[in-house]
C-alpha positions in Angstrom: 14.9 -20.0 -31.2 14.0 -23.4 -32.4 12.9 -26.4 -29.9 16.4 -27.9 -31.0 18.3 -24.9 -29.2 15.6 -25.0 -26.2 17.0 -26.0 -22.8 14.7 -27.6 -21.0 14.3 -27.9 -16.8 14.7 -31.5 -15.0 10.5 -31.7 -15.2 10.0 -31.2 -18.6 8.9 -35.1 -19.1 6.5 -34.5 -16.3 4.9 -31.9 -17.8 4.5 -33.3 -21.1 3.1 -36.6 -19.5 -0.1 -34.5 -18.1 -0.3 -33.3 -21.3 1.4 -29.6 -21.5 1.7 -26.7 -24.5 5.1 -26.2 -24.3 6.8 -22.9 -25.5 10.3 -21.5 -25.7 10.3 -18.8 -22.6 14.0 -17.5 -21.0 16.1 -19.7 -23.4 13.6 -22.8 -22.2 11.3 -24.9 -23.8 8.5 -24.3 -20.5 4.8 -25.2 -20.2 2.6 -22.3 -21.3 -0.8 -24.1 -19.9 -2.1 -27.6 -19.4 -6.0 -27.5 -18.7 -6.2 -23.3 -20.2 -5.1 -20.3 -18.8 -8.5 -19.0 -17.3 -9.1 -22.2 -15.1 -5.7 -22.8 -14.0 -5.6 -19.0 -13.0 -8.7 -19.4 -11.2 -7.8 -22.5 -10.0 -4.5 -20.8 -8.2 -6.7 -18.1 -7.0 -9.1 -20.6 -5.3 -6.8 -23.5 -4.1 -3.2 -24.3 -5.0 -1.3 -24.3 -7.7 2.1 -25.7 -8.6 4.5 -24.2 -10.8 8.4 -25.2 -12.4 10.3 -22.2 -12.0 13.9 -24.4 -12.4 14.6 -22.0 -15.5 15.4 -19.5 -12.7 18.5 -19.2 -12.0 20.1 -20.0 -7.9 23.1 -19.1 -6.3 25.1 -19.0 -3.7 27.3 -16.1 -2.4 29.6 -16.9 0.8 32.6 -15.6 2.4 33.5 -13.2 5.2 33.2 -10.0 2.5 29.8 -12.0 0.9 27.1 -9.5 2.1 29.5 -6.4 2.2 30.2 -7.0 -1.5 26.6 -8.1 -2.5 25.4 -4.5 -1.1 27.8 -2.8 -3.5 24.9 -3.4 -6.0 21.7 -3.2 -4.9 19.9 -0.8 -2.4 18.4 -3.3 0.3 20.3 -3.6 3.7 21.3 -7.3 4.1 23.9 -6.8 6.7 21.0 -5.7 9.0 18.7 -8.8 7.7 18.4 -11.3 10.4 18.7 -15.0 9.7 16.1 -17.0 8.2 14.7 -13.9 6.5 14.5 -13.2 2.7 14.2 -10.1 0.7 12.7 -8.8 -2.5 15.8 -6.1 -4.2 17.6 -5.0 -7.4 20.8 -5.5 -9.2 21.8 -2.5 -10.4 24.4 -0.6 -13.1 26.4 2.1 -12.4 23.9 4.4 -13.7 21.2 2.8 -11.6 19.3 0.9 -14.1 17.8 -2.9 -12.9 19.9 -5.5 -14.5 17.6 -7.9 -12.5 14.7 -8.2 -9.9 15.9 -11.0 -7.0 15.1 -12.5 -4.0 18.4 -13.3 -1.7 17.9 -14.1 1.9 20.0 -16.3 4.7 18.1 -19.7 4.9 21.1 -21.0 7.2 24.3 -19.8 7.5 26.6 -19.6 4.9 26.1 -16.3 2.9 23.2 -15.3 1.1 21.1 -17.8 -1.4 19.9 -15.7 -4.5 17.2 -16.5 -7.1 17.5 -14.3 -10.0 14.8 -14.5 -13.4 15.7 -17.2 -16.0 16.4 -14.3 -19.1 19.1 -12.7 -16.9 21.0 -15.3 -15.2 24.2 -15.9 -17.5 24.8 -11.8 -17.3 24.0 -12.3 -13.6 26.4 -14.7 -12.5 29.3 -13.0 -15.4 28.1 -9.6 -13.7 29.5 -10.9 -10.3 32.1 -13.2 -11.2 34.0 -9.9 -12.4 33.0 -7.3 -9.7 32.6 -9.5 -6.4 36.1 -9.3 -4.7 37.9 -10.1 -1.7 36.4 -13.2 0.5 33.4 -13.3 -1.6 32.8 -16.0 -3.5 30.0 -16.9 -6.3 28.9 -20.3 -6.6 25.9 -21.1 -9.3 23.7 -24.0 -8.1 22.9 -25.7 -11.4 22.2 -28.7 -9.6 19.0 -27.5 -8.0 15.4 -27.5 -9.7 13.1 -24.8 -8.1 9.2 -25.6 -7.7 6.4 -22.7 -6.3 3.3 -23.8 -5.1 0.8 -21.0 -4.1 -2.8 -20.5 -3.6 -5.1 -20.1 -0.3 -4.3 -23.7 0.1 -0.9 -24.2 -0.3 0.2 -24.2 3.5 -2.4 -26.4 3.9 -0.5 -28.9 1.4 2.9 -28.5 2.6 2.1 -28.5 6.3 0.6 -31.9 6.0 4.2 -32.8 4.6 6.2 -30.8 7.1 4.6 -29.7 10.3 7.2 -27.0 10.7 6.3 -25.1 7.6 3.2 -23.5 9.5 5.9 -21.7 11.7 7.3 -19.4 8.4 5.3 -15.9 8.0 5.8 -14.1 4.2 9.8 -14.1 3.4 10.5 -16.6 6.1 12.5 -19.4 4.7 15.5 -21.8 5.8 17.3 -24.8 4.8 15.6 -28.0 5.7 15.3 -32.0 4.9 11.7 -32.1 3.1 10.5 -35.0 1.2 13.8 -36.8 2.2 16.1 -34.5 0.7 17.9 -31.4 1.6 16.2 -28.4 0.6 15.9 -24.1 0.4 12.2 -23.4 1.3 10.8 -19.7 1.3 7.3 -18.4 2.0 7.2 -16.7 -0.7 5.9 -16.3 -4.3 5.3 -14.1 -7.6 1.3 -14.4 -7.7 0.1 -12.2 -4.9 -1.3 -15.1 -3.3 0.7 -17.2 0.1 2.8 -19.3 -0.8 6.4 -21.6 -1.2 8.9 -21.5 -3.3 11.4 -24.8 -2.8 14.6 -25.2 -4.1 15.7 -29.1 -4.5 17.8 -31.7 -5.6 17.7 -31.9 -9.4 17.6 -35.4 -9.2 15.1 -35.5 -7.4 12.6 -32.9 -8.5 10.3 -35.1 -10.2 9.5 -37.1 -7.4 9.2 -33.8 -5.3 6.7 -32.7 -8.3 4.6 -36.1 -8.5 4.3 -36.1 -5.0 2.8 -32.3 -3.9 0.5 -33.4 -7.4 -1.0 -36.2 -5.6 -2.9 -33.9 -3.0 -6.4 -33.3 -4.7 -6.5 -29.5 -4.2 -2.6 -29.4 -5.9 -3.0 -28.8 -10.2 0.3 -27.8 -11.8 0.0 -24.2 -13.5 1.5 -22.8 -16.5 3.5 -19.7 -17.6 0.3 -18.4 -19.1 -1.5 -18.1 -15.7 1.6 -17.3 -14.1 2.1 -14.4 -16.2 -1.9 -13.0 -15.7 -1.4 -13.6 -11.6 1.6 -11.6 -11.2 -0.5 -9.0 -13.9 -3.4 -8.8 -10.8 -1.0 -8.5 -8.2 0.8 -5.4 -9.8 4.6 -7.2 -9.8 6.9 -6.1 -12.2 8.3 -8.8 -15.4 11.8 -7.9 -15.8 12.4 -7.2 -19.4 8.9 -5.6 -20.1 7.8 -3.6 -16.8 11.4 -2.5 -15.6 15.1 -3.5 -17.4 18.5 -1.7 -17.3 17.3 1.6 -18.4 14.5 2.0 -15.8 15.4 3.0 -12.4 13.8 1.7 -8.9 11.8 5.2 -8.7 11.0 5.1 -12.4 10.1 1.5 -11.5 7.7 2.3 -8.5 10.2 -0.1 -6.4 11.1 2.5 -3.7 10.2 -0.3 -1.2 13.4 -1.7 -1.8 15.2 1.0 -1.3 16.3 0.4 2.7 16.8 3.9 4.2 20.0 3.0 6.3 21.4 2.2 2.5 20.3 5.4 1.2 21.9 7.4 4.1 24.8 5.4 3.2 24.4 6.1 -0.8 27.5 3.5 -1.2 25.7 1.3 -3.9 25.6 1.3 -7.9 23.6 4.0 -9.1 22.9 6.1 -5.9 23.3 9.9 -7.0 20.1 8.9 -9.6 17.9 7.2 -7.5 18.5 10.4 -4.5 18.4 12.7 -7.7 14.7 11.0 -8.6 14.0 10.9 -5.2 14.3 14.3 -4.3 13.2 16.0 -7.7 11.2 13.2 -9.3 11.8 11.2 -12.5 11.0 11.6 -16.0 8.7 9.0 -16.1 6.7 6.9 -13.6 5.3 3.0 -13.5 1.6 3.3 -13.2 -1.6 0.8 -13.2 -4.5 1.3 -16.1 -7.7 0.3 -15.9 -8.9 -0.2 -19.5 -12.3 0.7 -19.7 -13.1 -0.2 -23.1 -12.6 -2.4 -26.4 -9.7 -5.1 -26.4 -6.3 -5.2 -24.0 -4.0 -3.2 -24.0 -0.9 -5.1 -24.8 3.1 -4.3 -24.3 4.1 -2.0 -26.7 0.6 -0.1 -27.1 0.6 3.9 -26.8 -0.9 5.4 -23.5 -2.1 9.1 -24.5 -3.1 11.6 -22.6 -7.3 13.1 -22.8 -6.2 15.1 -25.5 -4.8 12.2 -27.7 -1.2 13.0 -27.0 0.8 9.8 -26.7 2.9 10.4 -23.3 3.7 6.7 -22.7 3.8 2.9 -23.1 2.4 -0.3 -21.8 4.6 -2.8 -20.6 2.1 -5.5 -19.6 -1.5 -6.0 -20.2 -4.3 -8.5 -20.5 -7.5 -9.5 -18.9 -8.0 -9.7 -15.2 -9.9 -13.0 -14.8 -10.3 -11.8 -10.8 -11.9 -8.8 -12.1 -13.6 -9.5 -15.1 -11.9 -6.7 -16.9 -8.7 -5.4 -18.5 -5.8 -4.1 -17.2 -2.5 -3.1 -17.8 0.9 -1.3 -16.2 3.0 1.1 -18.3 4.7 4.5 -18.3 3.9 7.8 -17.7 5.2 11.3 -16.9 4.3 11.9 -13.5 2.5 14.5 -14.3 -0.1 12.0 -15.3 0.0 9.5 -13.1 -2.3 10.8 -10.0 -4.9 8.0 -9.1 -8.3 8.3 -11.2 -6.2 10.4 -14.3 -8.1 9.7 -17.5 -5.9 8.9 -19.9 -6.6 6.7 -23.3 -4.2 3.6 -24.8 -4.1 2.7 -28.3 -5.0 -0.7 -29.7 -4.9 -1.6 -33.1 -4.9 1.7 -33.9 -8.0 2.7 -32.0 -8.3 4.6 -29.1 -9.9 3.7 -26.0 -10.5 5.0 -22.6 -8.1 3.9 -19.8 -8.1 5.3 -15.7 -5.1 5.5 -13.3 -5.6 3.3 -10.6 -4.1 2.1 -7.8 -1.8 -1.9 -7.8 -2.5 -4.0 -7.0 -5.3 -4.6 -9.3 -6.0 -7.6 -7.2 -5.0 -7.4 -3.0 -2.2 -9.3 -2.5 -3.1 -12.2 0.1 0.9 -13.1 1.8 1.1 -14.6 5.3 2.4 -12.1 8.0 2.8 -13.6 11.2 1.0 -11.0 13.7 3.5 -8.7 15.7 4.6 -9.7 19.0 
């Protein structure tokens, strides 16, 4: 794809004006990195970074039937989700493969407000324009621009801005006026670290941007460091760790599989995922410590001791938190206990590789204590 066939988000001056990489990602041309992938990954780690996710693509489905019909197709219970809560879940095919990781949650209340990944939207919104019926309606907001900022200072940041924000706990979220316009906020993020996600006005996105930017513990991030947090933090890319084929149990996504809704086993793809459930799947997402030589990237063999290739990896690189290399990939289950030795193939070398547990890096979300 050439940067004449690029579309390009409602930032994309800013982030060429502090001095960007740009790189085609999802059909846009998206920064990469601005300062270098290491430090802005630290950086995130250690303060707060901000990121353009506007590729993503947001939505709105309303209507008496909206959250009826919305469960037809993924496995989470929404009709039980209480408002001003959000949830991580799956679209899924009749033969209960992920046509897309999402977040959908009920920031006020009219229906359900979705953010699907940037890759998948087109088939996302076509996928429910022609299987959402009765009073359910679709309605793609392509006037919206969608900015993350996350880090162990991002509340900090945005509760100087808007006291009210220091109320949400992890998945929180709700419609609000913030920086004078009206917006979708979410406590929430893809980097294992606390966080916001905030859906505004396109138009006015870029003084949204400039002004989070001018707080001295706020650097924007890049898709390169995006890409190496959500790595630490064990989240699946869709596309490369999970994609139609691979079902939530292959996925090791049983979280979002809400046990009212499997009782219920009324949603796309449910005689597979009970199937898996009950007998195990074929193959099983697992977390590899690579012990030795260079990553492990997507596409290299996983073998077993013996130097029989039983698997692939899906993601890999080096763990700036940990100072070592890492990677996620398939296996048969029959390999996948924690501590398994297995070996990965790079460059046509073998080199020793551990199950271990994900995240590689603990996740660090705000929970608001029980009451």
């Amino acid at each position: 794809m050439t940067d004449q066939t690029l579309k390009t988000t409602v930032l994309n001056a800013a982030h060429r004006a502090l001095g960007a990489r740009m790189v085609g990602f999802g059909g846009y041309d998206m920064p990469v990195q601005y300062e270098g992938v290491l430090a802005e990954h630290r950086w995130t780690r250690e303060h707060a970074g901000l990121f353009d996710v506007s590729h993503m693509g947001q939505c709105k489905i309303t209507g008496a039937d909206a959250i009826a019909q919305f469960e037809r197709f993924v496995p989470g219970d929404y009709a039980a989700l209480k408002a001003g809560r959000q949830k991580y879940s799956l679209l899924l095919n009749d033969q209960g493969g992920i046509i897309d990781d999402l977040m959908a949650g009920k920031p006020d209340h009219d229906g359900l407000y979705v953010v699907v990944n940037a890759g998948n939207k087109d088939e996302d919104f076509a996928f429910w324009r022609a299987h959402l019926s009765g009073d359910a309606t679709l309605t793609v907001l392509d006037n919206r621009a969608l900015i993350a900022i996350q880090g162990p200072e991002a509340a900090e940041v945005m509760i100087a801005h808007e006291p009210v924000l220091a109320e949400f706990g992890f998945m929180d979220c709700a419609r609000l006026m913030l920086f004078g316009v009206d917006c979708y906020v979410s406590r929430s993020g893809y980097t294992g670290e606390d966080g916001y996600e905030i859906s505004v006005p396109a138009a006015e996105a870029e003084r949204v941007w400039n002004r989070i930017l001018e707080d001295a513990r706020v650097k924007p991030i890049g898709l390169g460091a995006r890409d190496s947090l959500r790595l630490e933090a064990g989240l699946p890319l869709h596309g490369h760790d999970i994609d139609a084929t691979t079902s939530p149990v292959e996925g090791a996504l049983t979280f979002a599989l809400s046990k009212s809704r499997m009782e219920a086993a009324d949603f796309n793809g449910a005689a597979r995922i009970l199937k898996e459930r009950a007998e195990g799947p074929a193959r099983v997402r697992v977390g590899l410590s690579v012990k030795e030589g260079a990553p492990a990237r997507e596409g290299a063999e996983i073998a077993d001791a013996n130097g029989t290739v039983i698997g692939t990896v899906t993601s890999g690189g080096p763990s700036p938190t940990l100072g070592r290399n890492i990677a996620m990939g398939y296996v048969p289950p029959s390999h996948a206990a924690l501590g398994t030795d297995l070996q990965v193939i790079v460059r046509g070398r073998a080199a020793a590789a551990e199950v271990i547990d994900t995240p590689f890096v603990a996740q660090r979300y705000f929970r608001k204590p029980k009451v």
